[in-house]
PDBQT receptor file of N, H, CA, C and O in Angstrom, charges set to zero:
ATOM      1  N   UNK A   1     -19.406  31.189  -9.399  1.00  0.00    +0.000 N 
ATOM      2  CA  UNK A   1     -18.361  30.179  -9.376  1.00  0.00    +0.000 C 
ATOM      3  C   UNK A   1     -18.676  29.090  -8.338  1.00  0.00    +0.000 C 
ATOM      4  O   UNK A   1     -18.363  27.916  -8.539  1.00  0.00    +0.000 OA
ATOM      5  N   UNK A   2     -19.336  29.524  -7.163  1.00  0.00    +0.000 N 
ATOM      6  H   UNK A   2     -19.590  30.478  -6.999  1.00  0.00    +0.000 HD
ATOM      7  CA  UNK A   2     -19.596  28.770  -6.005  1.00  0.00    +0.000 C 
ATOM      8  C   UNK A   2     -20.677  27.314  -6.478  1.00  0.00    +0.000 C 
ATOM      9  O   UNK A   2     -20.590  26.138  -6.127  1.00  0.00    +0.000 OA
ATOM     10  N   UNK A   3     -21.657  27.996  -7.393  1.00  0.00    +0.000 N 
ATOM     11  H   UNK A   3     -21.728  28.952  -7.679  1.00  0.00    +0.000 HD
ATOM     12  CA  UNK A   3     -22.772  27.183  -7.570  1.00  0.00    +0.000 C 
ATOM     13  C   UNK A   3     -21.979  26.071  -8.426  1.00  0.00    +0.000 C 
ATOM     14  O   UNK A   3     -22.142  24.873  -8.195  1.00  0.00    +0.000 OA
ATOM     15  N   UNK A   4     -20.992  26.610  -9.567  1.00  0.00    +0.000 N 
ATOM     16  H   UNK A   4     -20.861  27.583  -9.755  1.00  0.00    +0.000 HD
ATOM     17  CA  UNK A   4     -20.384  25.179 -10.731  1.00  0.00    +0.000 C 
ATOM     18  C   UNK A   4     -19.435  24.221  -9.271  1.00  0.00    +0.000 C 
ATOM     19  O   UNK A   4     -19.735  23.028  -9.234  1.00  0.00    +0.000 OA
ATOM     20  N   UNK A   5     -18.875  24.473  -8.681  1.00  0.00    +0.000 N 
ATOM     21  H   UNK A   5     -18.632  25.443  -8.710  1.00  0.00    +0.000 HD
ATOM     22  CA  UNK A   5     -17.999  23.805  -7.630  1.00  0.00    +0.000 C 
ATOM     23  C   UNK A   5     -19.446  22.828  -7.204  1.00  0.00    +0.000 C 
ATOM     24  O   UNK A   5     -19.623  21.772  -7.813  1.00  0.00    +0.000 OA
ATOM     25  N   UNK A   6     -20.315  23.218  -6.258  1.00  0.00    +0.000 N 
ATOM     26  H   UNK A   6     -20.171  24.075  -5.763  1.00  0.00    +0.000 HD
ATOM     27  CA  UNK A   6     -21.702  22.547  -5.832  1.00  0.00    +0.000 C 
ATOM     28  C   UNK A   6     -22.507  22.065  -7.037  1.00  0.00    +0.000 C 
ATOM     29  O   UNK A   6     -23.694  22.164  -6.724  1.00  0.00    +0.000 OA
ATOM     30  N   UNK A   7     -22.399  21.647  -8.121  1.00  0.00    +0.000 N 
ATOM     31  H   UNK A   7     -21.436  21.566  -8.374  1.00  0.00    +0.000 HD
ATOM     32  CA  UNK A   7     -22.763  21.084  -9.379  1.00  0.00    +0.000 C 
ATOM     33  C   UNK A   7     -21.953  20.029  -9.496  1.00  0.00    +0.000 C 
ATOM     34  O   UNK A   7     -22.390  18.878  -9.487  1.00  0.00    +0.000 OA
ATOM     35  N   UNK A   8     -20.432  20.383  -9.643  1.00  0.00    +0.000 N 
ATOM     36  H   UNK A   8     -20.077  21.318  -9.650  1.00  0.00    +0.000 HD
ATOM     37  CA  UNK A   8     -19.657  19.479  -9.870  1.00  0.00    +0.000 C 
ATOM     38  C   UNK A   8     -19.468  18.499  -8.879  1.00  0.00    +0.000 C 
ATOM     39  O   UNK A   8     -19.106  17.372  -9.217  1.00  0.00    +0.000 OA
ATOM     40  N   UNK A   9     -19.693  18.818  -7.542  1.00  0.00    +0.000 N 
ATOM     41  H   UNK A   9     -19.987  19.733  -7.267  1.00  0.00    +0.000 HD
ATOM     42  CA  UNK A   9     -19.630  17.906  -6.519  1.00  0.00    +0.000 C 
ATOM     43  C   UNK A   9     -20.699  16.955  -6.530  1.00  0.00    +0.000 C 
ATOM     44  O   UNK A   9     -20.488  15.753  -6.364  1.00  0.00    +0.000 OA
ATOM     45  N   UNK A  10     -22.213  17.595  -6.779  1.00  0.00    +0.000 N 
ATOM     46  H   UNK A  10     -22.385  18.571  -6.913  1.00  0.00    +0.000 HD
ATOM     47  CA  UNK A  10     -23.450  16.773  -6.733  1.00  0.00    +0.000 C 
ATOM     48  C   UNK A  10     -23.448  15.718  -8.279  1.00  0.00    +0.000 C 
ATOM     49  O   UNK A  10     -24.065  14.679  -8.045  1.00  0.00    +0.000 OA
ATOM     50  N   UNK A  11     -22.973  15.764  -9.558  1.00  0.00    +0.000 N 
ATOM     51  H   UNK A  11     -22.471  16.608  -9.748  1.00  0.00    +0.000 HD
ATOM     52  CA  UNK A  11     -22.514  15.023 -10.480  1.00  0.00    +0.000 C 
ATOM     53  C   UNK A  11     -21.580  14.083  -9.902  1.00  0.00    +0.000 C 
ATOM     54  O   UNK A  11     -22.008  12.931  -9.978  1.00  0.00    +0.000 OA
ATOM     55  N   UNK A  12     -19.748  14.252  -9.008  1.00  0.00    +0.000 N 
ATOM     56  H   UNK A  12     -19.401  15.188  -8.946  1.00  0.00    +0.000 HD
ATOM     57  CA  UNK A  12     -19.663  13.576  -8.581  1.00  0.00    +0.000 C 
ATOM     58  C   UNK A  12     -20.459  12.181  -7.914  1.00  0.00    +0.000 C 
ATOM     59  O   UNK A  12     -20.294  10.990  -8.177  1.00  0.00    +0.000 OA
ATOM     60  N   UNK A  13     -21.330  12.818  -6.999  1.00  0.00    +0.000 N 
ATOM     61  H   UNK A  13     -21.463  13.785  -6.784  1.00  0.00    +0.000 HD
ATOM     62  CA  UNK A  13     -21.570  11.870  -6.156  1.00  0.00    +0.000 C 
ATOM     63  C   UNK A  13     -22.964  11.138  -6.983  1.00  0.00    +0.000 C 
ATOM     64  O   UNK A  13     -23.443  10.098  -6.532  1.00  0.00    +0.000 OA
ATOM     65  N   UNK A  14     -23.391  11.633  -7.907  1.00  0.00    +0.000 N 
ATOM     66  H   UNK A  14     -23.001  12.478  -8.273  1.00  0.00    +0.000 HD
ATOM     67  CA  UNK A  14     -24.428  10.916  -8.575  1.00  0.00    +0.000 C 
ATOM     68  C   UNK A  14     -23.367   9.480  -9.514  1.00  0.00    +0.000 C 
ATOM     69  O   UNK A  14     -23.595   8.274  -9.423  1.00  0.00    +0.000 OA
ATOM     70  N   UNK A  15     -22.495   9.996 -10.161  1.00  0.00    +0.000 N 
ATOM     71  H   UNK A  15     -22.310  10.976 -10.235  1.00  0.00    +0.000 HD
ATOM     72  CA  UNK A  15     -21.489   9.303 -10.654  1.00  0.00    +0.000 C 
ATOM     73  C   UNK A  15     -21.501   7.826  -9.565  1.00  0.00    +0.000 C 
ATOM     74  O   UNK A  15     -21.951   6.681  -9.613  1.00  0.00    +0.000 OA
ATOM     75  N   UNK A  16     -20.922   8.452  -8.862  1.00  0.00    +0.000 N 
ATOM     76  H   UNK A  16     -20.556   9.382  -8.823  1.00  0.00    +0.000 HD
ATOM     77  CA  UNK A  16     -20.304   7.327  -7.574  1.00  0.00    +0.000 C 
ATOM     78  C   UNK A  16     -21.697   6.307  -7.057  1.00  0.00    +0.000 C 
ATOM     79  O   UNK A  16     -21.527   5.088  -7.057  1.00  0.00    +0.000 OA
ATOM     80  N   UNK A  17     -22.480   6.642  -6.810  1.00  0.00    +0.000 N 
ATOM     81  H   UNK A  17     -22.618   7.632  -6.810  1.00  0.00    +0.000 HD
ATOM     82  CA  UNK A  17     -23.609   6.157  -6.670  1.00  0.00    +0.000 C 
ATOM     83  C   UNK A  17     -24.053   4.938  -7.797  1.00  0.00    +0.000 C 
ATOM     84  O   UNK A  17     -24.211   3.776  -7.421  1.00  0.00    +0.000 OA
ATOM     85  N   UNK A  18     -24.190   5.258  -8.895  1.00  0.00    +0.000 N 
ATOM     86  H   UNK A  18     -24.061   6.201  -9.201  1.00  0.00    +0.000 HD
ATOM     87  CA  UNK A  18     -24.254   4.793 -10.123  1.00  0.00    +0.000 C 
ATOM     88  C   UNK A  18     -23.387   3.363 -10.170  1.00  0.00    +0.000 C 
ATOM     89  O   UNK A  18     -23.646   2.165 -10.282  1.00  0.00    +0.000 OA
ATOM     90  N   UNK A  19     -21.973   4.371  -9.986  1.00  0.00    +0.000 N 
ATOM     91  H   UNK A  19     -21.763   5.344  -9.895  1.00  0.00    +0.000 HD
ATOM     92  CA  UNK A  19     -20.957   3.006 -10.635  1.00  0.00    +0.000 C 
ATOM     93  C   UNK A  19     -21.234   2.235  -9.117  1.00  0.00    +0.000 C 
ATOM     94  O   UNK A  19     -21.591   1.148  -9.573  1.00  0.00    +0.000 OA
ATOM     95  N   UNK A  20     -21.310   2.066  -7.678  1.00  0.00    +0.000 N 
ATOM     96  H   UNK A  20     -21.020   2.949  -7.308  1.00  0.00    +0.000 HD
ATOM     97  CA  UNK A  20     -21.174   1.651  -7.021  1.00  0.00    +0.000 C 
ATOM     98  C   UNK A  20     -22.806   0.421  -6.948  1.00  0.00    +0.000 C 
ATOM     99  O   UNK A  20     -23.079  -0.668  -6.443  1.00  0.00    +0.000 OA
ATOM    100  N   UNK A  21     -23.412   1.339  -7.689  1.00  0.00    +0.000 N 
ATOM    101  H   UNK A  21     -23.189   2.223  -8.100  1.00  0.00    +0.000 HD
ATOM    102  CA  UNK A  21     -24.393   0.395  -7.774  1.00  0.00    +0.000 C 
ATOM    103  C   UNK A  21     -24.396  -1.054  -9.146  1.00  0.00    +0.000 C 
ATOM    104  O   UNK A  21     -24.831  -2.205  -9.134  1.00  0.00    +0.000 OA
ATOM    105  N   UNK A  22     -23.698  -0.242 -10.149  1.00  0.00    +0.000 N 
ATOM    106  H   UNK A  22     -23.345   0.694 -10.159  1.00  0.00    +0.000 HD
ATOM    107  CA  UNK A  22     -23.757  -1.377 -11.212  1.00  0.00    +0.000 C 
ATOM    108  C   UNK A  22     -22.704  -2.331 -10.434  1.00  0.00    +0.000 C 
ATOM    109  O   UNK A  22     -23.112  -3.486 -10.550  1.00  0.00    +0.000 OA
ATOM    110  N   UNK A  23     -21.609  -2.291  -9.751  1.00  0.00    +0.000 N 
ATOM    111  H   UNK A  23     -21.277  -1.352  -9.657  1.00  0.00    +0.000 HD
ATOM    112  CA  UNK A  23     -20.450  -2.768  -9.259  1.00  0.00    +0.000 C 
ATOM    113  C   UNK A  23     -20.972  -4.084  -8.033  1.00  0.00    +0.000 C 
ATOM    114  O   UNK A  23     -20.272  -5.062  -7.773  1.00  0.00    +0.000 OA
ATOM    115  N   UNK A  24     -22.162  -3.838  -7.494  1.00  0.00    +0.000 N 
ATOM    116  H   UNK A  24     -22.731  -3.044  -7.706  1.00  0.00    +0.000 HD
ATOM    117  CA  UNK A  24     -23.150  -4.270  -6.545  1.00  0.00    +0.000 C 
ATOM    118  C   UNK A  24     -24.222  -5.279  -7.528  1.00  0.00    +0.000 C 
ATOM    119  O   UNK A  24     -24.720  -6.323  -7.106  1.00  0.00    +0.000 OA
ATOM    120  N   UNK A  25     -24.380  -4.882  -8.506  1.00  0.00    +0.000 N 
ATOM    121  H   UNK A  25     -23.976  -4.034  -8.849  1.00  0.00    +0.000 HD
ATOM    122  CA  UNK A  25     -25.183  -5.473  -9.503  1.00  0.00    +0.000 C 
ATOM    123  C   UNK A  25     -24.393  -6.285 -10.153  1.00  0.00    +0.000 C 
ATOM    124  O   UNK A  25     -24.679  -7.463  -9.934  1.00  0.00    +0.000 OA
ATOM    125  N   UNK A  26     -23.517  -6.128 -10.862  1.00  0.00    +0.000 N 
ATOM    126  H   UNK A  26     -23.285  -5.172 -11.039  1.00  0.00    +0.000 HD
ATOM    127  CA  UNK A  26     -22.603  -7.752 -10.920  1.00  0.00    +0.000 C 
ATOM    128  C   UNK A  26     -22.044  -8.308 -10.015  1.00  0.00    +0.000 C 
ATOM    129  O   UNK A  26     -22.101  -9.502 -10.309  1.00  0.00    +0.000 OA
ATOM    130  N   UNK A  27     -21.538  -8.202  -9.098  1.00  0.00    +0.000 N 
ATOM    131  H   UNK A  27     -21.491  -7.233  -8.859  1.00  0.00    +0.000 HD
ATOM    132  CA  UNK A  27     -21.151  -9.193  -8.200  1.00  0.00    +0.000 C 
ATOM    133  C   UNK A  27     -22.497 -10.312  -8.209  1.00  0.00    +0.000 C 
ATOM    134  O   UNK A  27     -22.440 -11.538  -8.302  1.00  0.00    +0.000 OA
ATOM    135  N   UNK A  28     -23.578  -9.525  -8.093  1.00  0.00    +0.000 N 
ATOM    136  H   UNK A  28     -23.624  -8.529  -8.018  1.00  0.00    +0.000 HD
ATOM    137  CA  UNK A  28     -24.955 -10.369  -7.771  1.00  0.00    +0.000 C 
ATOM    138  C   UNK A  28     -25.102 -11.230  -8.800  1.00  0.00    +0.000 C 
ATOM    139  O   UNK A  28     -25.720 -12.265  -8.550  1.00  0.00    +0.000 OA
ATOM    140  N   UNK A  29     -24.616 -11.037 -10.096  1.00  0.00    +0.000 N 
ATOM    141  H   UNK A  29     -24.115 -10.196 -10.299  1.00  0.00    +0.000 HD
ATOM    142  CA  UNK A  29     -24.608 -11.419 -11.484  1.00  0.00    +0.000 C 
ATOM    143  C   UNK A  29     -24.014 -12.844 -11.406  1.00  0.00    +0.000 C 
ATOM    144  O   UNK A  29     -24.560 -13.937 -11.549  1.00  0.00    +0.000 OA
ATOM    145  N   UNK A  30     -22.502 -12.446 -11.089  1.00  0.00    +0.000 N 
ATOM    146  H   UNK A  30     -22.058 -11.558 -10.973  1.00  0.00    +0.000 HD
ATOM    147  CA  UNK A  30     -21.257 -13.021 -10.864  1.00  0.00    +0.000 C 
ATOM    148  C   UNK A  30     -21.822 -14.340  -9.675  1.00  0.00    +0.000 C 
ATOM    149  O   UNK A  30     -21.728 -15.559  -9.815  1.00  0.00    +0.000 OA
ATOM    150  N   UNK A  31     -22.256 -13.761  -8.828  1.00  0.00    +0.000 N 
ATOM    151  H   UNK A  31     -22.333 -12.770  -8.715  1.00  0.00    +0.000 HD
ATOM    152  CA  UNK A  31     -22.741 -15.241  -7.809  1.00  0.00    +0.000 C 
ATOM    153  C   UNK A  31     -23.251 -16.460  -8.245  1.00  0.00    +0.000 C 
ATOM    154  O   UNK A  31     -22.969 -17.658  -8.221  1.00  0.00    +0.000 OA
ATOM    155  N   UNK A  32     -24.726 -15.154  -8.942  1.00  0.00    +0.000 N 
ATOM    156  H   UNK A  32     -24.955 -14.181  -8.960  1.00  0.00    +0.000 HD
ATOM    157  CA  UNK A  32     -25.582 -16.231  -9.491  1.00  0.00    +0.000 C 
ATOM    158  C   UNK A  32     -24.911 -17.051 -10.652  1.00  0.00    +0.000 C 
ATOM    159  O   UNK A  32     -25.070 -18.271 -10.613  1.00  0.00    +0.000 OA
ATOM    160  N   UNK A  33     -24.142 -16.485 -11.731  1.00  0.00    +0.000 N 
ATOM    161  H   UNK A  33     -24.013 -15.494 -11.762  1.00  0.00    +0.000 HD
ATOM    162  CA  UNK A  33     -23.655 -17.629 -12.679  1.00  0.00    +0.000 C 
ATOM    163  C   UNK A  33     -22.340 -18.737 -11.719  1.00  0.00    +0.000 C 
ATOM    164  O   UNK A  33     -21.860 -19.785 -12.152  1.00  0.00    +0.000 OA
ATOM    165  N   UNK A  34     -22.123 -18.274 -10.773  1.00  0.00    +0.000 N 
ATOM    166  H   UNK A  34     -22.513 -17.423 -10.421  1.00  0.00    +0.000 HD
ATOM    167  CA  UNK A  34     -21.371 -19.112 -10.039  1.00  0.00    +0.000 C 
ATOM    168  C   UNK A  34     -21.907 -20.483  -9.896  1.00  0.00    +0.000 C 
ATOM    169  O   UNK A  34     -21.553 -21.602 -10.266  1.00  0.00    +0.000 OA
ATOM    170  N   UNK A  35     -23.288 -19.784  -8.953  1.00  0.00    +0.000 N 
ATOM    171  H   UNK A  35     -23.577 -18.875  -8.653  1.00  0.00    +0.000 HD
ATOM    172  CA  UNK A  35     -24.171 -21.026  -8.749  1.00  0.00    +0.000 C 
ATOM    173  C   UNK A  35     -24.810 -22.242  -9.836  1.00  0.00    +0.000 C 
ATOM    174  O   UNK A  35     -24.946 -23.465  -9.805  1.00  0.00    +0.000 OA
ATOM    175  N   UNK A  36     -25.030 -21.417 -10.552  1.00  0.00    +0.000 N 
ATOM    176  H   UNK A  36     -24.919 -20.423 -10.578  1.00  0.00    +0.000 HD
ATOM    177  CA  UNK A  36     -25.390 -22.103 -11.822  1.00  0.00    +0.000 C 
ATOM    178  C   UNK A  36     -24.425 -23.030 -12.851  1.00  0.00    +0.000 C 
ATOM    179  O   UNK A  36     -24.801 -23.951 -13.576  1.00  0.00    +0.000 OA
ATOM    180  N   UNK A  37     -23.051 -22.493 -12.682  1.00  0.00    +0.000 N 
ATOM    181  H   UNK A  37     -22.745 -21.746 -12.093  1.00  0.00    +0.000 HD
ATOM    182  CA  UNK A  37     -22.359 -23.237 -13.263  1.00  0.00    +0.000 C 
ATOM    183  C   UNK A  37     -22.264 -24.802 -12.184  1.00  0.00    +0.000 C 
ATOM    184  O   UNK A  37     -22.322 -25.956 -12.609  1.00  0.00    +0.000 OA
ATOM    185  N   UNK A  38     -22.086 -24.307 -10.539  1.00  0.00    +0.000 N 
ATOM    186  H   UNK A  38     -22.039 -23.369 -10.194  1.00  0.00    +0.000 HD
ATOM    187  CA  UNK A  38     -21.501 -25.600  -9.754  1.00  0.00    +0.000 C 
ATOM    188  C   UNK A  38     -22.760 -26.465 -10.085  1.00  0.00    +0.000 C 
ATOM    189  O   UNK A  38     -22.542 -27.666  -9.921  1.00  0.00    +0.000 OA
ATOM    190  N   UNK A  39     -24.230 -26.111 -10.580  1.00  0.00    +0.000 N 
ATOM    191  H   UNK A  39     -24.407 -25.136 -10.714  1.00  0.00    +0.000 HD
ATOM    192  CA  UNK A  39     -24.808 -26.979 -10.383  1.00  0.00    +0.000 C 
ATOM    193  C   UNK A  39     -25.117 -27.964 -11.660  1.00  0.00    +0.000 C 
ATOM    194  O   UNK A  39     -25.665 -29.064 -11.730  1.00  0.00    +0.000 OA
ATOM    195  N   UNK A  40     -24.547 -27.121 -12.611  1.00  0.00    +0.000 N 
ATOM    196  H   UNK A  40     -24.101 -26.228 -12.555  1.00  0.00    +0.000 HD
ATOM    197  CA  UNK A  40     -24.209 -27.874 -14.283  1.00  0.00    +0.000 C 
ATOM    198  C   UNK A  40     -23.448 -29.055 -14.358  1.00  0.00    +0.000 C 
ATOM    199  O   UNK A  40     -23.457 -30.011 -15.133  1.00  0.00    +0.000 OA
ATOM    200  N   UNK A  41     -22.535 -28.644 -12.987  1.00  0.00    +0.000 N 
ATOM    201  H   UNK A  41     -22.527 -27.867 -12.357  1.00  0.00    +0.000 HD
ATOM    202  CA  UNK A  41     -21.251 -29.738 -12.934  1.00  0.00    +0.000 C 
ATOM    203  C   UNK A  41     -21.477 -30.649 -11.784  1.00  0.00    +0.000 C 
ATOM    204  O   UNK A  41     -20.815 -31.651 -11.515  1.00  0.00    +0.000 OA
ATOM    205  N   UNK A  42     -22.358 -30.238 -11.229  1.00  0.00    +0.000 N 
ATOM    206  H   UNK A  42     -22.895 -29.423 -11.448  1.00  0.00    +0.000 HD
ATOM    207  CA  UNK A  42     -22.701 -31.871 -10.540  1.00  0.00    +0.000 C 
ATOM    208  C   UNK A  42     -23.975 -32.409 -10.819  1.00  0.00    +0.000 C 
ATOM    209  O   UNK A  42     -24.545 -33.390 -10.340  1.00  0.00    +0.000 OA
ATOM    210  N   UNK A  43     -24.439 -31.320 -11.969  1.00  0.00    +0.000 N 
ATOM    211  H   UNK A  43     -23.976 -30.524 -12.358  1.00  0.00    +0.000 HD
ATOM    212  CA  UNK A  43     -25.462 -33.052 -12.609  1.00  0.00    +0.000 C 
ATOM    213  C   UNK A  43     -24.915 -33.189 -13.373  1.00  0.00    +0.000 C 
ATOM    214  O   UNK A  43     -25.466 -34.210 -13.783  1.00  0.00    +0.000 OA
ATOM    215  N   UNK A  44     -23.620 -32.877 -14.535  1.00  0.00    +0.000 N 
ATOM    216  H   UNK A  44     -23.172 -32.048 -14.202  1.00  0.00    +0.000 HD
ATOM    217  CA  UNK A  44     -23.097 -33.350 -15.510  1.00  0.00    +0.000 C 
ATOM    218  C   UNK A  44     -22.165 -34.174 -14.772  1.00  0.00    +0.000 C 
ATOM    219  O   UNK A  44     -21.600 -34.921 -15.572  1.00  0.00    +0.000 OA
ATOM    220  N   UNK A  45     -21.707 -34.383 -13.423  1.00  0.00    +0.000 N 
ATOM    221  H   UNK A  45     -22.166 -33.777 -12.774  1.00  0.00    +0.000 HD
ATOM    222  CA  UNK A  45     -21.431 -35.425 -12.621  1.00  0.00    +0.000 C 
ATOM    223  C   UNK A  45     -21.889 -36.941 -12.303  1.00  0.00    +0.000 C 
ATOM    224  O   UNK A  45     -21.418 -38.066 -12.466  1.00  0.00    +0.000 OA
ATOM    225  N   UNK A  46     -23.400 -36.204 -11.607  1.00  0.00    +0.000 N 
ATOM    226  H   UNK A  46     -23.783 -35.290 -11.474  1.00  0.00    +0.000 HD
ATOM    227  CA  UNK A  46     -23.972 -37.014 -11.306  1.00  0.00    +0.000 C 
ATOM    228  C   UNK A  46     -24.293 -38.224 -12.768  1.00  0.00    +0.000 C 
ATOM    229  O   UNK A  46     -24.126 -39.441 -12.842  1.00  0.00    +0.000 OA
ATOM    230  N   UNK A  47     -24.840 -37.146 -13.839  1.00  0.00    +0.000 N 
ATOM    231  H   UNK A  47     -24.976 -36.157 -13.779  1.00  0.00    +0.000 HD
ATOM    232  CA  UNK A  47     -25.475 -38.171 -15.061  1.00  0.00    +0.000 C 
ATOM    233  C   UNK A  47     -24.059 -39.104 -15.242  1.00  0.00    +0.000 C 
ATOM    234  O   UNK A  47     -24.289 -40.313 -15.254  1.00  0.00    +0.000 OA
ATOM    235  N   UNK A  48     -22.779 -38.757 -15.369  1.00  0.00    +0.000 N 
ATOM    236  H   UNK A  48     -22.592 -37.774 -15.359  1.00  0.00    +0.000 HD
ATOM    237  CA  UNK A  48     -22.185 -39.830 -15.402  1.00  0.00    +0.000 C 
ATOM    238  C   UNK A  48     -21.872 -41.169 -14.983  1.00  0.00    +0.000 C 
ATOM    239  O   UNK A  48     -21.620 -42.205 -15.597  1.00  0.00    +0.000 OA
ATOM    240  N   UNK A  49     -21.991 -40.744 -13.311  1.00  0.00    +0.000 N 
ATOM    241  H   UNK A  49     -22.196 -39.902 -12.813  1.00  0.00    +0.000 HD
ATOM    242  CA  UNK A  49     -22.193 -41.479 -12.452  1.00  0.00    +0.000 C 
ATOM    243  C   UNK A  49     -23.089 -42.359 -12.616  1.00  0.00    +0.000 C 
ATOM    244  O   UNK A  49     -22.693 -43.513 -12.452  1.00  0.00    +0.000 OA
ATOM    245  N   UNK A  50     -24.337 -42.202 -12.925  1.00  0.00    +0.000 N 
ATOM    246  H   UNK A  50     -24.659 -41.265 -13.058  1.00  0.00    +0.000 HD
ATOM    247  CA  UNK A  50     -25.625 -42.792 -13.194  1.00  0.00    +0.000 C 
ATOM    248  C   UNK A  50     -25.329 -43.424 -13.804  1.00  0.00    +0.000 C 
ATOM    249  O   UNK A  50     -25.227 -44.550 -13.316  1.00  0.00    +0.000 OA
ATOM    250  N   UNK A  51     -24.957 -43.296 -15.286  1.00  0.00    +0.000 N 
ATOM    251  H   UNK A  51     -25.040 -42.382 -15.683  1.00  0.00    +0.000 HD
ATOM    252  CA  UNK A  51     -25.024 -43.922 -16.456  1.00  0.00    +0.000 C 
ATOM    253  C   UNK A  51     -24.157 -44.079 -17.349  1.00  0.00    +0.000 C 
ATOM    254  O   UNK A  51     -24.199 -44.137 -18.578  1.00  0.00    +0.000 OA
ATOM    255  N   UNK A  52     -22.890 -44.179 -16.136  1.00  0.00    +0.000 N 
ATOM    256  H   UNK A  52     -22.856 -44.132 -15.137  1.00  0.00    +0.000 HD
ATOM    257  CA  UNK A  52     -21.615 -44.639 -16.814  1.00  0.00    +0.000 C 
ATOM    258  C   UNK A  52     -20.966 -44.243 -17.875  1.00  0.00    +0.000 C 
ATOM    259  O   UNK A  52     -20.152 -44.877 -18.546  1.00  0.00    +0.000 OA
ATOM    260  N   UNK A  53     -21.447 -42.906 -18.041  1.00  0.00    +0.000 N 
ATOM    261  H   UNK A  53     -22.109 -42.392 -17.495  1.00  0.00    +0.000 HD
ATOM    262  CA  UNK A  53     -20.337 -42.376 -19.362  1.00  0.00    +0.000 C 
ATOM    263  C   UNK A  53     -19.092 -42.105 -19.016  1.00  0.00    +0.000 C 
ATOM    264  O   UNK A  53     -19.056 -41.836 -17.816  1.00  0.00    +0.000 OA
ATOM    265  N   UNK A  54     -17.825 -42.041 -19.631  1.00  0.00    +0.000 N 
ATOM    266  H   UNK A  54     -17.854 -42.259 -20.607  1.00  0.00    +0.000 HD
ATOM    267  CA  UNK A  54     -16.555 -42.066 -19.434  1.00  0.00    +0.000 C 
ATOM    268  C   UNK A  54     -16.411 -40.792 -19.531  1.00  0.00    +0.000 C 
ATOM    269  O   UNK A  54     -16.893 -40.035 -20.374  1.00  0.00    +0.000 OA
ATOM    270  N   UNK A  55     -15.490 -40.481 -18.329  1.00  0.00    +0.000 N 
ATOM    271  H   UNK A  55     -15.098 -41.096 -17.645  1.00  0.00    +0.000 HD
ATOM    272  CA  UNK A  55     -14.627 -38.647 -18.764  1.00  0.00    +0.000 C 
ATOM    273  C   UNK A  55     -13.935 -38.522 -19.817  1.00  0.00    +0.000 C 
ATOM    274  O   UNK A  55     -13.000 -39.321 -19.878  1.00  0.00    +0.000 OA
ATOM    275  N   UNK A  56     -14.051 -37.739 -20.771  1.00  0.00    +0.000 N 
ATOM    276  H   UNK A  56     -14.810 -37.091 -20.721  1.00  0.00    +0.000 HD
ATOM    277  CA  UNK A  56     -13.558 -37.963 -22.064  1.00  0.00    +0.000 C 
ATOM    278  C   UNK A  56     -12.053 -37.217 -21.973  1.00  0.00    +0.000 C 
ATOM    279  O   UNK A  56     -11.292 -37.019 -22.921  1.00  0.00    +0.000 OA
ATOM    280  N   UNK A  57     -11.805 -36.800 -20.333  1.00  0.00    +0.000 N 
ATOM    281  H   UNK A  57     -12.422 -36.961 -19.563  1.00  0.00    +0.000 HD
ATOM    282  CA  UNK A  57     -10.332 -36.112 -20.106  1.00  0.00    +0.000 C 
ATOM    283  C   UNK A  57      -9.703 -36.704 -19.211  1.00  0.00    +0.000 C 
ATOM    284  O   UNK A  57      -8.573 -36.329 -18.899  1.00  0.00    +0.000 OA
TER     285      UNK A  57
C-alpha cells in the first residue's frame, strides 16, 4: 500500500512539473505575440504617416 501512496505522489509531482512548465511556455508565447503585434501597429502607423493614408476608423 505504502509503495501506490509513493507512486501517486511521484505522478503528482511529475504532473505539476509538466503543467507548470507548459504554463511558463506560454506566457513566453504570449510575450512574444505581444511584441509582435505592438510592432505591426507602429509600422502600420508609421506607413500611414509616411504616406498619408487615412484611418479608415
Amino acid at each position: 500500500m505504502q509503495e501506490i501512496i509513493i507512486y501517486k505522489d511521484f505522478i503528482t509531482e511529475i504532473k505539476s512539473l509538466i503543467y507548470n512548465r507548459q504554463y511558463e511556455a506560454m506566457k513566453a508565447v504570449n510575450k512574444e505575440l505581444l511584441g509582435l503585434y505592438w510592432e505591426i501597429g507602429k509600422e502600420i502607423n508609421r506607413q500611414q504617416k509616411e504616406k498619408g493614408w487615412e484611418n479608415p476608423w
